[in-house]
C-alpha positions in Angstrom: 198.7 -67.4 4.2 202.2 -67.0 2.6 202.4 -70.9 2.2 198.7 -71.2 1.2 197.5 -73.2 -1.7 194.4 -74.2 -2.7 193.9 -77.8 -3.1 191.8 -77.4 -6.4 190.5 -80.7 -7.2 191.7 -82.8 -4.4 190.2 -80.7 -1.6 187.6 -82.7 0.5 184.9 -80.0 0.8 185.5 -77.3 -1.8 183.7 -73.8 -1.7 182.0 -74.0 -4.6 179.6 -76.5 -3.6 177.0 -75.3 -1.0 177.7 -71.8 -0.8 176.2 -68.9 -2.2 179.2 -66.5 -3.7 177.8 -63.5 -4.1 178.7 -62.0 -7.7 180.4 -57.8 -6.9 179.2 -54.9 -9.3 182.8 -55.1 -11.1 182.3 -58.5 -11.5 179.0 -58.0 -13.9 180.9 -55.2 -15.6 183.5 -57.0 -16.4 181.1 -59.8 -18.3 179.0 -57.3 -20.0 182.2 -56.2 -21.6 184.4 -58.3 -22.3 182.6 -62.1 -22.1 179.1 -61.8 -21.9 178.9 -65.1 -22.3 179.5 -65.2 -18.7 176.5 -63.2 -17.3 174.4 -66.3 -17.5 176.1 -67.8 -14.6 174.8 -64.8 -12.5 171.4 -64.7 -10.8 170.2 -61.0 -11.2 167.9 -61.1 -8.9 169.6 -62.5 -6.1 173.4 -61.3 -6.7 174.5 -64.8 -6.6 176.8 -67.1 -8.8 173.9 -70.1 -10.0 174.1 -73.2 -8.5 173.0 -76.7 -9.1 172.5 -80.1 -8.6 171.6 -82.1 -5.0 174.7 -80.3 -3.4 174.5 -77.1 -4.9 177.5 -76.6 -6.2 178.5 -73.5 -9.1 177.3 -73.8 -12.5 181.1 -73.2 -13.4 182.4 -76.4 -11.8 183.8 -78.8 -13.3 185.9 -82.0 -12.3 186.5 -80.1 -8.8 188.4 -76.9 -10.6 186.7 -73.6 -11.6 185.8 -73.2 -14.8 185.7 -69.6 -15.1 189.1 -69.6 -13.8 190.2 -72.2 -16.2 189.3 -70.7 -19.1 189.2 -67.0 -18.7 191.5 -66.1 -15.4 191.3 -65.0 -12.1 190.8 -61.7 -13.4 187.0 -62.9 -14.0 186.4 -64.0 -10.6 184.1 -61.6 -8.1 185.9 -61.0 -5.1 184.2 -63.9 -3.2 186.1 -66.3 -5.2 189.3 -64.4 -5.9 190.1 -64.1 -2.1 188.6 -67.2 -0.4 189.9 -68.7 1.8 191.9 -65.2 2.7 190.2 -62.6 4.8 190.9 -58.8 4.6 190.9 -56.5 8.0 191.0 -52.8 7.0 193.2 -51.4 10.1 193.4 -47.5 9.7 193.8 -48.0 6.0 196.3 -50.6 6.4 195.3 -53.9 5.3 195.1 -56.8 7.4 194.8 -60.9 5.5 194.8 -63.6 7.2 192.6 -67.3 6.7 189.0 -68.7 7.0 189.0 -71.9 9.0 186.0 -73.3 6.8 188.5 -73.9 4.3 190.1 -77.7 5.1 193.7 -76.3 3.7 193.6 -73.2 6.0 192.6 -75.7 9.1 195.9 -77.8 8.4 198.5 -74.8 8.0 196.6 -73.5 11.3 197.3 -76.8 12.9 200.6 -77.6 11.8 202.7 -75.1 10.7 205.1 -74.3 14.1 204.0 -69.6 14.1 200.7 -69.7 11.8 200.2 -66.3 13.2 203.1 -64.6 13.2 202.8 -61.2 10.6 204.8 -60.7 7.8 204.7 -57.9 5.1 203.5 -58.8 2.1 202.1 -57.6 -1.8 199.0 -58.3 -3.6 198.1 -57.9 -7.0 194.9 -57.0 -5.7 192.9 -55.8 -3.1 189.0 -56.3 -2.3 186.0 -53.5 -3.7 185.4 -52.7 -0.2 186.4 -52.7 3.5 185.1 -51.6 6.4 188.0 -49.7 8.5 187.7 -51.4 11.9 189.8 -49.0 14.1 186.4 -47.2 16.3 185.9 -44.0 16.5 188.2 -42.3 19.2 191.1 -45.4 18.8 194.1 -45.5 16.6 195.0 -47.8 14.7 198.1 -49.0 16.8 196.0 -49.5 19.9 193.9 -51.7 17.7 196.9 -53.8 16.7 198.1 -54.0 20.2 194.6 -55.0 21.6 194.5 -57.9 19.2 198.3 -58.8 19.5 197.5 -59.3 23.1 194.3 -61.2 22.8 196.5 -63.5 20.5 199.5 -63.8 23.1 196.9 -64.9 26.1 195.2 -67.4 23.2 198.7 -68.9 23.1 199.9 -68.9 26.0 200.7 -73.1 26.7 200.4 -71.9 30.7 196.8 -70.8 30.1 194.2 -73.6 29.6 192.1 -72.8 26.5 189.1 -71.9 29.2 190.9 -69.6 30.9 191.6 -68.0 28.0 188.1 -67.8 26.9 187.2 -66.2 30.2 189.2 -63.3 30.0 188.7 -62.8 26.1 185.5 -62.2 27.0 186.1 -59.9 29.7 188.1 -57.9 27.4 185.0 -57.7 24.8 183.0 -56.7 27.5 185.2 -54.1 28.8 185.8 -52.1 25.5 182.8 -50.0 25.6 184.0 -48.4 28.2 187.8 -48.6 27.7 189.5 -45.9 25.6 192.8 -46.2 23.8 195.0 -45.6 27.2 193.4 -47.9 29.5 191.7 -50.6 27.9 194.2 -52.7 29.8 193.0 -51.5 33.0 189.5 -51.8 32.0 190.3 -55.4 31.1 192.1 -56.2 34.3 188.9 -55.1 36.1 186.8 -57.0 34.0 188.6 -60.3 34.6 188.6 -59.4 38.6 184.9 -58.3 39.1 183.3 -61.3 36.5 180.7 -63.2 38.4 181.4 -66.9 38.9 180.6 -69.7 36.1 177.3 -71.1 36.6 176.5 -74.1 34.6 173.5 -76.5 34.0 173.1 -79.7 33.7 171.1 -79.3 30.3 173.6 -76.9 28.8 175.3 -79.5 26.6 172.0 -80.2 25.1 170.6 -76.7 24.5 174.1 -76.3 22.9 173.3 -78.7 20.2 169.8 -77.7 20.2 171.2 -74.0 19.3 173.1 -75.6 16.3 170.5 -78.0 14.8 168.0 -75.4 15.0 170.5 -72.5 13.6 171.4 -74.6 11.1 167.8 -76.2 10.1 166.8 -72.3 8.9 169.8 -72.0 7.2 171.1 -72.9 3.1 171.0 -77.3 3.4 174.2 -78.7 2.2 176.4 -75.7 3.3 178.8 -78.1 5.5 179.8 -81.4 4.0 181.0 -82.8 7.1 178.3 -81.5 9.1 175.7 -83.6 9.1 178.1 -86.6 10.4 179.0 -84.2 13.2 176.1 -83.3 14.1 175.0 -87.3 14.0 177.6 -88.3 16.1 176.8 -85.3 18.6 172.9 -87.1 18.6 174.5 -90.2 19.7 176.8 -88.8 22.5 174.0 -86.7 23.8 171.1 -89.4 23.4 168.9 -86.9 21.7 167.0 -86.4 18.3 166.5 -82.7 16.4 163.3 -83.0 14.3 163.7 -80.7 11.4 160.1 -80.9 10.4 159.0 -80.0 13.8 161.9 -77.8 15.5 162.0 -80.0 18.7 164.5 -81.9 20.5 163.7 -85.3 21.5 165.2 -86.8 24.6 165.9 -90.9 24.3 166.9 -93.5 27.0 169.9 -92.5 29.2 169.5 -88.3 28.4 169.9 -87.6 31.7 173.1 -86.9 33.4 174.9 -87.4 29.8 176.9 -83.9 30.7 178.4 -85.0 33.6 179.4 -88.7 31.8 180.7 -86.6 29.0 182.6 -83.9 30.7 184.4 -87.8 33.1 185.4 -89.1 29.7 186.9 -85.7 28.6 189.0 -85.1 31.7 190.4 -88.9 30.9 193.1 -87.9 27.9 191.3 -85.7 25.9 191.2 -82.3 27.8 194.9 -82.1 27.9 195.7 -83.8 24.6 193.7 -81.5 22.7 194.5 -78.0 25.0 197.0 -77.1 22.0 194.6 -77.7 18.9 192.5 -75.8 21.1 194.3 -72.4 21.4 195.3 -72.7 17.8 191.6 -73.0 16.9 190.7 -69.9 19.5 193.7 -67.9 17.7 192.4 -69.3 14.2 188.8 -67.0 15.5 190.3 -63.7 17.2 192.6 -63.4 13.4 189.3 -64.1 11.0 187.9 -61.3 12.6 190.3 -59.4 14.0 189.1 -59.9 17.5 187.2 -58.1 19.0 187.3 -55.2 16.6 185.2 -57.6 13.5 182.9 -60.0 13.1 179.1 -59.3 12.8 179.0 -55.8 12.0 175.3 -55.5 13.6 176.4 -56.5 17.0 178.0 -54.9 19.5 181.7 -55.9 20.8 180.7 -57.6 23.8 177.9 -59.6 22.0 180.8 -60.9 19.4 182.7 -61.8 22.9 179.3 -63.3 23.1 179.2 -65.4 19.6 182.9 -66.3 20.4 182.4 -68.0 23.4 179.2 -70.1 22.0 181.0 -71.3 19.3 184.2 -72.3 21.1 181.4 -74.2 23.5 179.8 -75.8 20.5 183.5 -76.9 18.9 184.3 -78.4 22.1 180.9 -80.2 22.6 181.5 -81.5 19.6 184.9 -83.1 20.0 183.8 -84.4 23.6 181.1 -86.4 21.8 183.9 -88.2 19.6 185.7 -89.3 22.7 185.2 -93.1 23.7 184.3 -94.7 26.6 188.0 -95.0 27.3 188.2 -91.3 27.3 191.3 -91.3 24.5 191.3 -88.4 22.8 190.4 -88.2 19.2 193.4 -87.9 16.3 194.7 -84.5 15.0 192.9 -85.4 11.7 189.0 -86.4 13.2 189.8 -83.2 15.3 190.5 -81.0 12.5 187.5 -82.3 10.4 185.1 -81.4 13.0 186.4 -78.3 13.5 186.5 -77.7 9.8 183.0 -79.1 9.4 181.8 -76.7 11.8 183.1 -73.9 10.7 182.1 -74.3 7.0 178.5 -73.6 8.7 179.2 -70.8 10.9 181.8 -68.8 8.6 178.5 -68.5 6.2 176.2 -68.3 9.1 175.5 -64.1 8.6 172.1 -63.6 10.6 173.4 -61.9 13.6 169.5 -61.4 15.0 168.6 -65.4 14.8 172.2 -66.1 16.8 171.3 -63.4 19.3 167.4 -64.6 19.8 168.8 -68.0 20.3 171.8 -66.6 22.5 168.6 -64.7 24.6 166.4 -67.4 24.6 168.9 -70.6 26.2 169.4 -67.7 29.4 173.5 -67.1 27.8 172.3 -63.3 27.8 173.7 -63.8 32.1 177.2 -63.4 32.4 177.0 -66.0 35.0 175.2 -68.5 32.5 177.8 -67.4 29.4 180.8 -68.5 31.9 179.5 -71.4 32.6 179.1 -72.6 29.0 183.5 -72.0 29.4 183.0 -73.7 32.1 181.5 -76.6 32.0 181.5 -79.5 34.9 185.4 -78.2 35.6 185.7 -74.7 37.4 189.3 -75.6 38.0 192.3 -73.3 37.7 189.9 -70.1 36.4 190.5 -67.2 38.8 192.4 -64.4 37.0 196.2 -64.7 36.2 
């Protein structure tokens, strides 16, 4: 975040198109003051900055570039806008920024720079209306850090494959409810030793997708720019069709046993080439939201171990289905675009209840079954370190 800068004009898929930005009670005040003017840009009855046009972007924007912000400061931006792409962790009343991978900036510095998650101190000129303090009750604060500092070290660790990784991340989410601020690494070292097997199906690639398109067929349209070529290209690998109208998945010619051909052409190149973009994305997810202390405040811990592991399945899925025949992996840039795309969706994706119903209803609610979506065809080099 210290060498963060947004891209203004030049960025490929800007945040004030397709997203709703909700407008803060400060925010409203500060119009009704001192530029009135300004309170026309504001849905009342919704909270929301208007939008317009086919893809939805702010009333406000102009040539790519903020208009409020041009002419009248970043004073009069709400909090949405002032702070996106950085997110705020309240940690015992210490605060906690760090980066929204939705943002295509955000996704580079987390790709390239050599420690993007290394802390630093820092000062800011300002701070957002509210936070929830994430440190549970009966926890301190520095367990908390050391909890997350942890989970970050095992997402890093070049020994660990990025599955592995996921395993035990989620054996650590499932293990806090019963951990306490003196053993939650005991708790987690149990976890990891007692987790059943993975146990995957043959049609868990396309249920996957199917979990997507349908997730993202009730959502806003036009959230992701990108998306919609993803999620074309994912059709193609997967030799299926999602049917907005109807909600259904249709099956074409040569469906069956895609997984398996999939999963061959990713053990070619691309499972090893792209291990490294993979742990940076996995440590890109436990710093948004401060794993697994954030995220969806209506879930419990172990289901946002839960919503963790689906969405590193879906990422990967994803990038599997832009690998060739040849099984070469894709370049850094198509990698990061997908994984941009993607998470331009999910980062505004806030209906904990429809990603849990869907979670429930493809059978990921088995521990078993939510391993095996780690898993995959390859059960290789998983058993605790």
């Amino acid at each position: 975040m210290a060498k963060f800068t947004c891209l203004g004009a030049a960025c490929p898929d800007t945040c004030c198109r397709g997203w709703e930005m909700p407008a803060d009670a400060a925010q409203r005040a500060r119009y009704a003051a001192q530029a009135p003017e300004l309170l026309a840009i504001i849905d009342p009855e919704a909270g929301v900055l208007r939008r317009e046009g086919d893809d939805r972007h702010c009333t406000r924007l102009r040539e790519g570039i903020c208009g409020v912000h041009a002419d009248y400061g970043t004073d009069f931006l709400g909090d949405a806008c002032y702070f996106y792409p950085r997110l705020w962790h309240n940690v015992g009343g210490e605060m906690r920024m760090t980066g929204a991978m939705s943002c295509p900036e955000i996704v580079r510095l987390v790709m390239q720079e050599p420690d993007p998650f290394a802390p630093m101190p820092a000062t800011a000129d300002r701070l957002p209306a509210h936070r929830r303090d994430r440190v549970p009750e009966g926890w301190s604060a520095q367990a908390v850090d050391a909890v997350h500092a942890h989970a970050l070290a095992l997402a890093a660790d070049a020994q660990v494959s990025p599955e592995a990784a996921m395993l035990h991340l989620l054996a650590l989410a499932e293990s806090l409810a019963r951990s306490t601020s003196e053993n939650w690494r005991e708790q987690w070292e149990i976890a990891v030793a007692q987790a059943p097997a993975p146990h995957s199906k043959e049609g868990d690639s396309h249920t996957l997708y199917y979990a997507l398109a349908l997730t993202e067929a009730f959502g806003d349209p036009g959230i992701s720019k990108g998306l919609a070529g993803i999620m074309q290209q994912m059709e193609q690998a997967l030799a299926c069709r999602f049917e907005r109208a109807s909600r259904d998945l249709q099956f074409v010619a040569h469906s069956k046993g895609v997984q398996a051909r999939l999963w061959q052409r990713w053990r070619m190149d691309a499972q090893a080439a792209l291990a490294p973009m993979l742990r940076r994305w996995i440590q890109a997810q436990l710093s948004m939201t401060l794993f697994p202390f954030g995220g969806f405040h209506e879930l419990t811990i172990a289901e946002r171990g839960a919503v963790l592991v689906q969405r590193f399945a879906t990422v990967r899925l994803a990038l599997m289905c832009a690998v060739p025949p040849n099984g070469v992996a894709p370049d850094e840039a198509s990698v990061m675009r997908v994984m941009q795309g993607i998470a331009r969706f999910m980062d505004h994706l806030a209906d904990a209840r429809l990603t849990m119903m869907i979670h429930r209803d493809a059978g990921w609610a088995d521990p078993a079954r939510l391993r095996g979506l780690i898993a995959g065809e390859s059960l290789e080099d998983f058993s605790p370190r």
